[in-house]
C-alpha positions as CSV (number, residue, x, y, z in Angstrom):
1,X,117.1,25.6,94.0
2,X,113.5,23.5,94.4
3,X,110.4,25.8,94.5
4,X,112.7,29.0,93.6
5,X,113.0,31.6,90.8
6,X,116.7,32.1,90.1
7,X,117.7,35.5,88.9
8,X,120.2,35.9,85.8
9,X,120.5,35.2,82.0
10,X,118.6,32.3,80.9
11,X,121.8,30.4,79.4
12,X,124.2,30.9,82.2
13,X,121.8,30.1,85.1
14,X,121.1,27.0,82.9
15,X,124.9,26.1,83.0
16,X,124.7,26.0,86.9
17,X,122.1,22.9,87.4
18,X,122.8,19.7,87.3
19,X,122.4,16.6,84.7
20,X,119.0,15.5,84.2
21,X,117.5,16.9,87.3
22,X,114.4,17.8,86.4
23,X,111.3,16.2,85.2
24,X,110.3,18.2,82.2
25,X,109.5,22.2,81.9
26,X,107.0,25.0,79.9
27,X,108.4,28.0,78.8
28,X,107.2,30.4,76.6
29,X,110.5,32.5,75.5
30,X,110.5,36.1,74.0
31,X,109.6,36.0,70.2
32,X,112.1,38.4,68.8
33,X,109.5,40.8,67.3
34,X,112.0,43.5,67.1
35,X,109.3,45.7,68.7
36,X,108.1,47.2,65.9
37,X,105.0,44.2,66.0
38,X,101.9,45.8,67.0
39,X,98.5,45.3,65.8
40,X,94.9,47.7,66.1
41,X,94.1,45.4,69.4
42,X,97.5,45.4,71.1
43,X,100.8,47.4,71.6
44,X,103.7,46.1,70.9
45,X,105.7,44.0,73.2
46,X,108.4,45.5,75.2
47,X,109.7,43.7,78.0
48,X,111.6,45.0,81.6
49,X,115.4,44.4,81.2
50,X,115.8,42.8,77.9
51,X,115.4,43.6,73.7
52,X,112.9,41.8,71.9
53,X,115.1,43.2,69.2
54,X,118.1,41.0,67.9
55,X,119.6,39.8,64.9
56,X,117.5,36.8,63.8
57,X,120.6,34.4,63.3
58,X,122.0,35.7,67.3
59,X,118.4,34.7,68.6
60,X,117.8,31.3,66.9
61,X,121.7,30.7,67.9
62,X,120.8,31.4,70.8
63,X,117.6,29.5,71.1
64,X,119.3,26.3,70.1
65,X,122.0,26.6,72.7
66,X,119.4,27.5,75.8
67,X,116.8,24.5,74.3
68,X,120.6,21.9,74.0
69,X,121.0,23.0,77.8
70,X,117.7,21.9,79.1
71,X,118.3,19.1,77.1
72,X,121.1,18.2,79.5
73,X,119.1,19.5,82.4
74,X,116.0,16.9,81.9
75,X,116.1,13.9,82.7
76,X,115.8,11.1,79.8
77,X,112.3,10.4,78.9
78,X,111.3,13.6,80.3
79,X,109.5,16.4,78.2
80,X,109.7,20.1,77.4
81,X,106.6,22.2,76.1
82,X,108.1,25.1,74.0
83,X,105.4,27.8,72.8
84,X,106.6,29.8,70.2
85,X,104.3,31.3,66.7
86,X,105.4,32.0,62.8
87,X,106.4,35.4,62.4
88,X,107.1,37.4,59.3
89,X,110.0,40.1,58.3
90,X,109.7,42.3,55.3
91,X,107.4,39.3,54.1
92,X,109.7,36.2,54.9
93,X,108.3,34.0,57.0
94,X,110.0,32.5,60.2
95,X,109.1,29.7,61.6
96,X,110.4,27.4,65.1
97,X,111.2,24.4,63.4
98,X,113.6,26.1,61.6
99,X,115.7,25.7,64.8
100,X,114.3,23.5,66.7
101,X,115.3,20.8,64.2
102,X,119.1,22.1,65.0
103,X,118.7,21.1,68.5
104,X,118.9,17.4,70.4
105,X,115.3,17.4,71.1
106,X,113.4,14.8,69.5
107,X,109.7,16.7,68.3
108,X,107.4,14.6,69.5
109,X,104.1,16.8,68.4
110,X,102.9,20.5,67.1
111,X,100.4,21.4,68.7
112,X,98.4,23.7,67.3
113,X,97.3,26.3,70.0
114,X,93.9,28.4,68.6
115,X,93.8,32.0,70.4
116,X,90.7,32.6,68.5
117,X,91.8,36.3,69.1
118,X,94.5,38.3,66.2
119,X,96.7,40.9,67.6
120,X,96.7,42.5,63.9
121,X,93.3,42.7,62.4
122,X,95.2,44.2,58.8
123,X,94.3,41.9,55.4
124,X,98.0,41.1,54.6
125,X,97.6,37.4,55.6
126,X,94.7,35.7,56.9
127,X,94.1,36.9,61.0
128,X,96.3,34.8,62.6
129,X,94.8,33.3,65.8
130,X,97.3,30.8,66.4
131,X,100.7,30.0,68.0
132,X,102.7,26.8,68.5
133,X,103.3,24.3,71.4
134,X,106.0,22.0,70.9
135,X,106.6,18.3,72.6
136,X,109.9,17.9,72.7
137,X,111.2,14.7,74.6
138,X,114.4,13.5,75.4
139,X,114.5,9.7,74.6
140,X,115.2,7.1,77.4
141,X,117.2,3.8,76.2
142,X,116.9,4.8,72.7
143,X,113.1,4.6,72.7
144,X,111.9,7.6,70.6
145,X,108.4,7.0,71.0
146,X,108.2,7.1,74.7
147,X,105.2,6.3,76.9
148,X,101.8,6.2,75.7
149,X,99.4,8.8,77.3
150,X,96.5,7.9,79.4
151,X,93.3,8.3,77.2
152,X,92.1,10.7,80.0
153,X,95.3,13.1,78.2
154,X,94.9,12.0,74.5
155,X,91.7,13.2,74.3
156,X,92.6,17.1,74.4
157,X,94.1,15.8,70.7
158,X,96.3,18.3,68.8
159,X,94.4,21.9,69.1
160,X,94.0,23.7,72.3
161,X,91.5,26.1,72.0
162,X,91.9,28.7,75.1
163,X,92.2,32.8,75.0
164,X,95.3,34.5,75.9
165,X,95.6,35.9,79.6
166,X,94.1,39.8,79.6
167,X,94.5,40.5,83.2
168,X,97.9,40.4,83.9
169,X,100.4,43.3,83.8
170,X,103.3,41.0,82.2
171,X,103.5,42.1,78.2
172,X,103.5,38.5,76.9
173,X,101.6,35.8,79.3
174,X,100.3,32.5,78.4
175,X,97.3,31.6,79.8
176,X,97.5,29.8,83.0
177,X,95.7,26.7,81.2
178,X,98.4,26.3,79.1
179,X,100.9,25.0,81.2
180,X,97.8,23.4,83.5
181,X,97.6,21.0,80.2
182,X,101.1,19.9,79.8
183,X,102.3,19.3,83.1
184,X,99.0,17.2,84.2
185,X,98.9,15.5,81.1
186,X,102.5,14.3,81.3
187,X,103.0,13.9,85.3
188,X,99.6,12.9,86.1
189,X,99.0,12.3,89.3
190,X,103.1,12.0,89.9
191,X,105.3,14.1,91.4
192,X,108.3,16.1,89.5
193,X,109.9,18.9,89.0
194,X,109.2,21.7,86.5
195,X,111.2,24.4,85.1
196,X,110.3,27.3,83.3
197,X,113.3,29.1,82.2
198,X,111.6,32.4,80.9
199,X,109.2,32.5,84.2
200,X,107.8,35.8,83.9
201,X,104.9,36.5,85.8
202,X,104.9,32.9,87.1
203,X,102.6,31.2,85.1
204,X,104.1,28.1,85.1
205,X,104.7,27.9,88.5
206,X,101.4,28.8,89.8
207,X,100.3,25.6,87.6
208,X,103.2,23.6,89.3
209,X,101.5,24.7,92.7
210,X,98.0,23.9,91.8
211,X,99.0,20.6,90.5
212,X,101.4,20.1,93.6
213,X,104.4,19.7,91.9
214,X,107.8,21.7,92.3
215,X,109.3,24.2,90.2
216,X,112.3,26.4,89.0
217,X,112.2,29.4,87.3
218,X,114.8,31.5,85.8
219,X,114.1,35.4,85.2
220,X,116.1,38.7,84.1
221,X,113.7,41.1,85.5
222,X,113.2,41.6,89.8
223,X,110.3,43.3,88.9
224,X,109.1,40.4,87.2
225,X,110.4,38.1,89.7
226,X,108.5,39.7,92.5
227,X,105.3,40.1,90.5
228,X,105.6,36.1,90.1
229,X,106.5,35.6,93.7
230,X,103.5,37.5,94.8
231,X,101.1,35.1,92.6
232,X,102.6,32.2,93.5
233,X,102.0,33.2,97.9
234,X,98.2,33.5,96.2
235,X,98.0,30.6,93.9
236,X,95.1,29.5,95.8
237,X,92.8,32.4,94.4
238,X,93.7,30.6,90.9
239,X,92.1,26.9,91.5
240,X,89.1,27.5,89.7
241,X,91.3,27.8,86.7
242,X,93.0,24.2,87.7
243,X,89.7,22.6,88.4
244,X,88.5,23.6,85.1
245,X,91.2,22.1,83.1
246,X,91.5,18.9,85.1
247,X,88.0,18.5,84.9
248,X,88.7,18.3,81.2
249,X,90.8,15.6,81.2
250,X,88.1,12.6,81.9
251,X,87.2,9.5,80.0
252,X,84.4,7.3,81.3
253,X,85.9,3.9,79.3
254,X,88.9,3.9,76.5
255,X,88.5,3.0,73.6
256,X,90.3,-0.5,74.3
257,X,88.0,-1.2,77.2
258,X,85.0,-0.7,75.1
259,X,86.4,-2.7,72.0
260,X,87.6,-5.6,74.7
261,X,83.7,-5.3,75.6
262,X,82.0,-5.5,72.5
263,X,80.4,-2.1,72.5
264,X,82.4,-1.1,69.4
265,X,80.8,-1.6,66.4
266,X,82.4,-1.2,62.7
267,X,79.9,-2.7,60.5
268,X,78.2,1.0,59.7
269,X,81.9,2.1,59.0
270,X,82.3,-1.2,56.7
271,X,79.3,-0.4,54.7
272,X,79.9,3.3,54.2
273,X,83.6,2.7,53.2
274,X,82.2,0.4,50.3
275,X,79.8,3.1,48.4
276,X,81.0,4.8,45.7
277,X,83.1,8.2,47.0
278,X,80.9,10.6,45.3
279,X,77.9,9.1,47.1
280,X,79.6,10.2,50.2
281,X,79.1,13.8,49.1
282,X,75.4,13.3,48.2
């Protein structure tokens, strides 16, 4: 199943790998919008072979059962990037956690992903530019905290600030950045596999490629399947995209290191911290 996109329903293809086999995964799943989501920028999102339109309560069911099986699926102390956004319903709001916290994922961040483009450009709520990344992580001998990053990681902190893919003929992509960021930031320099259980267009295992790792992918759709199949054969015209992320993730000397050298100095934070507050505002 290495370096393949397996065809099926999400869940039951799920049920068919084995116990923590894989090293961690991205997916970006369909939002339930109920296809009636569309703003003055964009259409609504309609997908191949599946409805984007189910009974709230049947989809987050169903998210929490699909999210419990790659919890089995990953191997302990391994990590799963879930993008998802806050959406609204005859003005109630909706939000991931609300079933993400009913799953056996530890959260290990939000991340706060900044579009810095709004699909609906209407005054009911603020323009909303952002969507959600989630860390889960599956803890290893009952260590929730896990392994520190490397500074060179750390230092993307907790907004990602990159526009949403526009040339590609998949209705809901994630930029190929995205998953770029969380694999090479977790695996470094390591090998592992990645799985991508809503693969769509194949963005997350293009970014496997680049960052010469192995994937799996699940998908509904053959027309989607092929369309990622095709991208992967020419993931080599996507490198630029790679290099530019990596490139990103560079520290010349941690924090430590300078401390342990003497080239951090506190005394300008000691003497502001001792004025008056309101002086701080003057």
């Amino acid at each position: 199943m290495i370096d393949k996109i397996l065809i099926g329903d999400t869940l039951e293809v799920l049920k068919t790998l084995s116990d923590e086999s894989v090293d961690m995964g991205v997916t970006s799943p369909p939002y339930n919008k109920q296809e009636n989501k569309k703003g003055w920028l964009v259409k609504n999102v309609k997908y191949d072979v599946i409805s984007d339109k189910k009974d709230e309560k049947t989809y987050q069911q169903n998210q929490i059962e699909v999210l419990n099986e790659l919890y089995r699926v990953i191997k302990p102390g391994g990590s799963f990037f879930y993008n998802h956004k806050t959406r609204w319903e005859n003005g109630i709001m909706m939000h991931p956690i609300t079933w993400l916290n009913q799953t056996n994922w530890l959260i290990r961040q939000e991340i706060i992903w900044d579009r810095a483009i709004a699909a609906n450009i209407r005054g009911w709520r603020f323009w909303q530019v952002d969507e959600r990344i989630y860390w889960l992580y599956k803890p290893k001998d009952k260590n929730n905290i896990g392994k520190e990053l490397l500074s060179k990681h750390a230092l993307m902190t907790s907004i990602w600030r990159f526009s949403p893919e526009q040339k590609n003929p998949h209705p809901a992509p994630f930029p190929l950045a995205l998953p770029l960021r969380c694999i090479h930031s977790i695996l470094d320099e390591n090998e592992g596999i990645i799985i991508d259980p809503y693969v769509g267009s194949g963005t997350t295992c293009v970014a496997s490629k680049l960052l010469n790792k192995n994937y799996i992918g699940i998908e509904m759709s053959e027309d989607y399947i092929c369309m990622a199949e095709d991208r992967i054969k020419n993931a080599h015209k996507e490198v630029e995209i790679m290099l530019k992320e990596t490139e990103k993730h560079k520290v010349n000397k941690t924090f430590k290191q300078r401390k342990e050298e003497g080239k951090w100095q506190n005394k300008n934070i000691e003497k502001i911290t001792k004025k008056p507050i309101l002086d701080l505002f003057s």
